[in-house]
N, C-alpha and C positions, 0 to 999 in steps of 0.2 A: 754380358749374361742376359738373355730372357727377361720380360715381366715374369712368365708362367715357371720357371725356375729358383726364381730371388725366394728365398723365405723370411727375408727380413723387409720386400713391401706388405703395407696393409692390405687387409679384403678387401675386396668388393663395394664401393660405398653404399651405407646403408643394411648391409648382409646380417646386422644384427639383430633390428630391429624390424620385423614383418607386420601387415596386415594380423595374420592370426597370434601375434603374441597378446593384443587386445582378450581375445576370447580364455586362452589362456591364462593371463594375469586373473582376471574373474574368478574361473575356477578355482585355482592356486591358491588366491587371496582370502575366498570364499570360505576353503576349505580348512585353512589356520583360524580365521575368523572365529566359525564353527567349532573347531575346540576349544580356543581360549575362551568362548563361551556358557561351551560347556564347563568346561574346569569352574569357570567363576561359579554356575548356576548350581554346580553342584554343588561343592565348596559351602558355599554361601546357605541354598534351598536346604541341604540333606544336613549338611552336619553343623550349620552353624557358626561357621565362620565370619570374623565381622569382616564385610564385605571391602570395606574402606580400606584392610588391610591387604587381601586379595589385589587388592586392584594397585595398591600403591607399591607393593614387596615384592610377590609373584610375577606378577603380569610382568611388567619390564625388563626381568633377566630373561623369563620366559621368550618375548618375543626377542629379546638381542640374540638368543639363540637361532634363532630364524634367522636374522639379517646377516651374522656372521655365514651361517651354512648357502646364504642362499649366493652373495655376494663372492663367496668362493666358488663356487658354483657356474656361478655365470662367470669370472674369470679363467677358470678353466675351459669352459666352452669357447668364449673368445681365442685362447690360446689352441685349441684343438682345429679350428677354423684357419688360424694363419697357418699352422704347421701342416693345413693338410691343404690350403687353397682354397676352401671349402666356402661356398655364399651360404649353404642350406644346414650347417648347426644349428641344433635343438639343445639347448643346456638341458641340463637334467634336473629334474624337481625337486625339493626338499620344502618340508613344511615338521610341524610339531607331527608325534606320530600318533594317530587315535589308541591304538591298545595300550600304548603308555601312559593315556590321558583316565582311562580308565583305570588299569594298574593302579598310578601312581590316585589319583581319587580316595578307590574302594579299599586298598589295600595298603598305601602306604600314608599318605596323609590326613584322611579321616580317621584311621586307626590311631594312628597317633596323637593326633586333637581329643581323642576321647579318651585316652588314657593318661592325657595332661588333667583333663578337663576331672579326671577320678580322682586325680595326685591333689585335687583341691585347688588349681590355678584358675584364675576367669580366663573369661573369652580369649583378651587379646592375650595374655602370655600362654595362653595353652598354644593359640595360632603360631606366635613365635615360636613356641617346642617345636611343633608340628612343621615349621618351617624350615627349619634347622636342619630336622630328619629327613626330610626332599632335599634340599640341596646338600647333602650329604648323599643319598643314592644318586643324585643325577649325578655329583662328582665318581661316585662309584664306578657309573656306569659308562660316563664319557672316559675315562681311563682304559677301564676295561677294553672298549673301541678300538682305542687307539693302542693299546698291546695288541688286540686281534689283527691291525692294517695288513700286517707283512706276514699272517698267517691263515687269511682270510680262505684260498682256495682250500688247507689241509682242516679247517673249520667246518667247509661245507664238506668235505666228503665225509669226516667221523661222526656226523650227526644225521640222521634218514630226514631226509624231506618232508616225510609224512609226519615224521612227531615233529617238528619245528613248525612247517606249516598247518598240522593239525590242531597245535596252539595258538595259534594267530587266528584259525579260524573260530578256535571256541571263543576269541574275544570278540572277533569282527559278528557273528552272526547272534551269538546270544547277545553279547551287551552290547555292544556298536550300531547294530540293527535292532536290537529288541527296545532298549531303554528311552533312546532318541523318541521313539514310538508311541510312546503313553504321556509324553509333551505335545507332540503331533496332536493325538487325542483328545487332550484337553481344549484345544481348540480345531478342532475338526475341517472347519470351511476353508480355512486358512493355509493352516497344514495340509491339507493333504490335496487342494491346490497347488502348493509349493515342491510337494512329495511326485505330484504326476509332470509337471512342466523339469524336474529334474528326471525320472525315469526315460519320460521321452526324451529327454536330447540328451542326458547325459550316459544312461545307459543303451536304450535302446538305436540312439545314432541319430533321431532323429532334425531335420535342419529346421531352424526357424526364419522367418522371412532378415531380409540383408543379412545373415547369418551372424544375426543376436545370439549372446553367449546366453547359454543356458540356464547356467548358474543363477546371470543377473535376473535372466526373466523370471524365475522361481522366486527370487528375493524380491521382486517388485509386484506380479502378482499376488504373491502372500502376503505382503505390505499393505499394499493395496483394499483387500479385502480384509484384514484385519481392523486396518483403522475404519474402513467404513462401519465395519459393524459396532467398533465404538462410539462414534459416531451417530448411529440408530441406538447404543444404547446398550448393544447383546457383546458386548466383549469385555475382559479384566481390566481395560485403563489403558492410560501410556504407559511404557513401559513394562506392559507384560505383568502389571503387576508386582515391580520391584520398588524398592520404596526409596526417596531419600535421589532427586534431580540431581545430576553432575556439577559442578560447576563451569561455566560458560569463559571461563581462565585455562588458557593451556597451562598445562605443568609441568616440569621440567625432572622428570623423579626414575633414577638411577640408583637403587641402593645398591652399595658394595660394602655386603657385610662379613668379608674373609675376617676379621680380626676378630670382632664380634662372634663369627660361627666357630672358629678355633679355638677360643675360651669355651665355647659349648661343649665341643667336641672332646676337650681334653677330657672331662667327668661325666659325657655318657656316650661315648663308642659304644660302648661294650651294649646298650639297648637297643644300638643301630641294627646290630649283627639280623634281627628277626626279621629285617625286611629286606636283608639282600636276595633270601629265595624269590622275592617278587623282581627285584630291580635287575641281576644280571641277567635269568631267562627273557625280557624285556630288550635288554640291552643287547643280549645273543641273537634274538630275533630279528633285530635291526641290524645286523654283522650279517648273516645270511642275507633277508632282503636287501640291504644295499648291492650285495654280490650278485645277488638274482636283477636288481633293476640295472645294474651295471651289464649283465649279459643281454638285459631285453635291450638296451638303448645298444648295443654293438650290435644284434639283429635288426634294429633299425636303421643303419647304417654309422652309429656316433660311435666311434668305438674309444672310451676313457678308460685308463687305467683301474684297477678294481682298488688296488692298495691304499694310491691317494683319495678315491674315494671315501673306504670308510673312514680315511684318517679325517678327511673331513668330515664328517658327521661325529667323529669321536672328537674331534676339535672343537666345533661350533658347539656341543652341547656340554663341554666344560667351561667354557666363557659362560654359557648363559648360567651353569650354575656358581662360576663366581660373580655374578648381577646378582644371583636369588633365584634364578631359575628352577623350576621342577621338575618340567616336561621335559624329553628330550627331543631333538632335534634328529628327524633321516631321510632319506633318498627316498622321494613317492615311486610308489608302484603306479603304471603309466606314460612313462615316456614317449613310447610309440603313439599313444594318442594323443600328446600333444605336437609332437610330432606332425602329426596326419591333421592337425587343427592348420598348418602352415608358420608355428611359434619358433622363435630363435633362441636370443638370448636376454633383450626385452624383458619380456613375462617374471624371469626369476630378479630380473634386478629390480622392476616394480615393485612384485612381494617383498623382495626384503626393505624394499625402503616402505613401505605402505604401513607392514605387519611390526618393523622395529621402530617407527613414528610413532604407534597408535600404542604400542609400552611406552615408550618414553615418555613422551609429549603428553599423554591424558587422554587421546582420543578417541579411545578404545570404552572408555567409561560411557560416553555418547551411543556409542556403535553396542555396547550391552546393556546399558537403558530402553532403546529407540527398536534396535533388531528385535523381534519377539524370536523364540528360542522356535516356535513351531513353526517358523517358516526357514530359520536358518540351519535345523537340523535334516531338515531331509539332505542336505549332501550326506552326513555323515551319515545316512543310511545306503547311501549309494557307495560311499566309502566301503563298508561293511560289507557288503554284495560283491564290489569288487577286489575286494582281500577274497573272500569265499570263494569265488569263481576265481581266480588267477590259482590261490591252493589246489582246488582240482585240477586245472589246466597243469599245472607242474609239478605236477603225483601220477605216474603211473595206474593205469585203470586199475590195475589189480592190490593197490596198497589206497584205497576209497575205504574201504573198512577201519583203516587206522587213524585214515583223517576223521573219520567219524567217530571212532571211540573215542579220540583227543578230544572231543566235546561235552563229551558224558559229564566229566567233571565240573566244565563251568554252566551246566544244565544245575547243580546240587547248589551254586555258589547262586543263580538267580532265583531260587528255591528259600534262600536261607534270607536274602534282602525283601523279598517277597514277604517271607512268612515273619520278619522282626517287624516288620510295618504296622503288619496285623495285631499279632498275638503278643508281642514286647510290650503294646502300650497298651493293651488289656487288664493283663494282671504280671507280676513275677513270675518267673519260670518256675522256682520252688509250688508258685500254686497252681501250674499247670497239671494236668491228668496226666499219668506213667505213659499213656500210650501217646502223647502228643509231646511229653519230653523227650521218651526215646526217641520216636521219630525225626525232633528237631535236633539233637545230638547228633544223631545217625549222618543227617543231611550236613549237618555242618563240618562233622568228620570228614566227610567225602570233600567239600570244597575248601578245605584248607590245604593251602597252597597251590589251589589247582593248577597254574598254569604249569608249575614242574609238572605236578601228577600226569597233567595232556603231553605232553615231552616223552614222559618216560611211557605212558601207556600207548601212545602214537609209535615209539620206538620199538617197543616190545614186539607188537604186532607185526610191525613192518620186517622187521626180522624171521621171525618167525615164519611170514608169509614166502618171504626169502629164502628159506631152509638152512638161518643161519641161527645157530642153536645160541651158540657160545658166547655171542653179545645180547642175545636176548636173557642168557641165563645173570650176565651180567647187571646186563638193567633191572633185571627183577631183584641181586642182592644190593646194587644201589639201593632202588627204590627202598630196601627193607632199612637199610642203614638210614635211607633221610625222614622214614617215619618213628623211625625209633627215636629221635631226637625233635620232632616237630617241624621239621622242615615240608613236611606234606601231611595230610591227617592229623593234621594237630584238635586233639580233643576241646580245648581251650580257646573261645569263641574270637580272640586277639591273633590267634595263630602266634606264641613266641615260640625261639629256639631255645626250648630248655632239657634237660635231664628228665628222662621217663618220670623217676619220682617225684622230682618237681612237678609235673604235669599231671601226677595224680594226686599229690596233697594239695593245689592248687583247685582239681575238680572240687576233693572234697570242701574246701574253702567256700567254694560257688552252690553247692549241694548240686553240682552235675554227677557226681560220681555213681549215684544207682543207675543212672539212664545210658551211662556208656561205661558200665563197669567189666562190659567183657568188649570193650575197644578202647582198650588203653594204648599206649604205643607200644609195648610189650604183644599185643595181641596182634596190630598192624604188622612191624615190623617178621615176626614170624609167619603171618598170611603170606607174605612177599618169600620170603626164605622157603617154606613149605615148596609154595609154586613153583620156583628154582630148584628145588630138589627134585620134581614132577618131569620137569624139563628137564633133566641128567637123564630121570627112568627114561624118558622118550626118546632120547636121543642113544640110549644103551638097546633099549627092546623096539625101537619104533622106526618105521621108513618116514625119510624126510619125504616132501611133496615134489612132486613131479614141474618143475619148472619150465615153462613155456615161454619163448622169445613173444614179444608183445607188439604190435606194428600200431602206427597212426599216431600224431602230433604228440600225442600227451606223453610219448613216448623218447620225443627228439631231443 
């Protein structure tokens, strides 16, 4: 038999590992970096979190999450490579996912820290509630995953592109892009040197000399220019201003708290339930994109199974939540450009040993002392850009309206973070003015639950555009049934899933109830219902829209 025949010889020698896996690992590495970064800063900066715990509990399952997905990953690459003969595989990327990093943040575990932190617990056991409640939805949602593997194709056709990816957009461009932004800000020279040297070469294509990775050079000029001006004296310190040096001892710290969280679990499930609306659309979102990066990397010539894919990212990110993990773990959007970098398989085995050392071992505690946040967030501003533009790219021209409505709502949700900063630590809301309660009622109604809200309103539209009455009528009595119970519109600044009445003896508890006395769920839930009935009349007395075939890429 043939060499070019046998498929039990090896590759190629060397075919794994390329020149461009170098620039690759950078990016890659750069870009989980980046979140668990952020996770910390936020964590820690916005709600209060004793940081010692962050770094000791979370981090570690978090990034095993990483090493698992990444390390499967790159085995099946390898595997794809002998079975096809192939020198030129590109694994496929996986890292933590930015909109879950957010999600899980704003909506799941600082809510929960603060509603420990009501119940009368200090810091560190509110953290451990708070902690509990994360790796409960990340098991949620890595399950979920891995039910969806073997149903991933009938997944993506029941759900429209445009509300799936019109919700990824409202997180990638409002919060992804906006928040990173005003850390930038605060140190100016630094940032937004870090912010151009990543636009140029990582958005806009641009090459730098010996074809230095882009990433690193943003991270080093930011460096660079941050410590100097500490140095003259005009910057926050080492570290960024975080307080409390690492220790110079690696540390060897894995917790595995399955027995510990199952005693949790048993006596309070039932409070878990209010943040599944955040954790499965999350988790659903990473079921589609896996499927979409799965088809990008087959147009680029790797063609992987879509099944085993998500089951990996539904795999790797239940390990990481039996470590402690939070974040979940999914297939980057990009593989044709790393691809086009000249990367193999390399790059994803580095991240995962680099990103699951730096949990384990402690040395991630160095790397978010040392890294200033305003030089290491401009990726995730390019992240944000590049979730936005691939959205449109894979939306038909004529359903851009729905991606766009999908945003409205988490436009209400940076409305409401915005205006608690302000006006929360002013005075009581009780002694706000009627017209500045209502109006923060109003705003907060709108962003509770948003990401479903962008789903369903993304859906809506899209159908509709469609001249398809019958699912749209649909979505609209959904929607009426998930505000009726607080799953979207929740009057109640926690967002829980409770009982209309609940949710209005509760306002009166807070003295919200004059400022949203005519948007109770009762009122939501028939807004939606109304609408639906509007859509029967139109669809009885009304011509649907004149549908037009639509040519050009965004189309294929």
């Amino acid at each position: 038999m043939s060499a070019t025949l046998d498929p039990t010889l090896s590759m190629p020698r060397h075919a794994w590992a390329r020149r461009g896996d170098v620039n690759a690992f950078f990016g890659l590495m750069l870009d989980n970096v980046g979140d668990m970064i952020l996770m910390t800063g936020l964590l820690v900066g916005v709600y209060g979190f004793p940081r010692d715990f962050v770094l000791t509990r979370m981090i570690p399952g978090t990034a095993v999450g990483v090493l698992v997905g990444d390390l499967i990953f790159t085995i099946m690459a390898l595997r794809l490579a002998r079975r096809t003969q192939r020198s030129d595989v590109t694994a496929m990327p996986l890292g933590l996912d930015t909109p879950s990093t957010f999600g899980s943040v704003f909506l799941i575990l600082g809510p929960a820290f603060l509603a420990a932190k009501a119940r009368g617990l200090d810091a560190g056991a509110a953290a451990r509630d708070a902690w509990f409640v994360g790796i409960a939805m990340i098991l949620a949602s890595g399950v979920f995953k891995l039910a969806c593997a073997p149903f991933s194709g009938l997944i993506r056709r029941m759900i429209p592109r445009a509300g799936l990816l019109g919700s990824l957009t409202a997180i990638a461009l409002v919060l992804i892009s906006f928040l990173p932004l005003v850390d930038i800000a605060a140190t100016p020279i630094a940032g937004m040197a870090a912010l151009t040297v990543i636009l140029a070469t990582l958005t806009a294509r641009w090459k730098l000399p010996r074809d230095i990775p882009g990433a690193l050079a943003a991270v080093v000029v930011g460096c660079f220019l941050y410590y100097l001006m500490n140095l003259c004296g005009l910057g926050p310190g080492l570290g960024g201003g975080e307080p409390g040096r690492p220790s110079l001892a690696l540390r060897a710290a894995l917790p595995v708290p399955v027995a510990e969280w199952f005693e949790w679990f048993r006596g309070s499930w039932r409070g878990t339930l209010s943040y599944l609306p955040v954790a499965i659309p999350l988790a659903l979102a990473t079921v589609v994109g896996g499927i979409d990066c799965t088809e990008s990397a087959a147009s680029a010539g790797d063609d992987y199974p879509t099944g085993p894919i998500i089951a990996a990212e539904g795999f790797a990110t239940v390990v990481g939540g039996v470590f402690g993990g939070v974040i979940q773990s999914t297939p980057y959007i990009g593989h044709p450009a790393y691809k086009a970098m000249g990367a193999g398989a390399a790059y994803t085995l580095a991240t995962a040993l680099f990103i699951g050392g730096a949990g384990v071992f402690g040395y991630f505690d160095w790397i978010f002392y040392l890294l200033p946040k305003s030089v290491v967030f401009p990726i995730l501003i390019f992240v944000g850009l590049e979730i936005t533009a691939q959205s449109f790219h894979a939306t038909p021209v004529k359903h851009y309206p729905a991606v766009a409505l999908a945003c409205v709502p988490a436009l209400a949700y940076l409305a409401v973070l915005a205006l608690k900063q302000i006006l929360g630590e002013a005075k009581p809301f009780e002694q706000w003015s009627p017209q500045a309660q209502h109006w923060f009622q109003s705003v907060t109604i709108l962003s509770g639950g948003f990401i479903v809200t962008s789903l369903l309103w993304g859906s809506i539209l899209t159908h509709l555009i469609d001249g398809r009455l019958r699912p749209a009528v649909i979505s609209l009595v959904l929607a009426g049934a998930c505000a009726l119970f607080g799953v979207i519109h929740s009057p109640l600044p926690a967002g829980p899933i409770v009982l209309p009445t609940e949710a209005i003896r509760q306002l009166g508890d807070e003295k919200r109830f004059e400022a949203s006395k005519l948007q109770t769920p009762y009122h939501w839930a028939a807004a939606y219902w109304v609408s639906a009935g509007l859509l029967l009349a139109l669809g009885r007395w009304g011509r649907p829209p004149e549908l037009k075939p639509e040519g050009g890429p965004v189309d294929a």
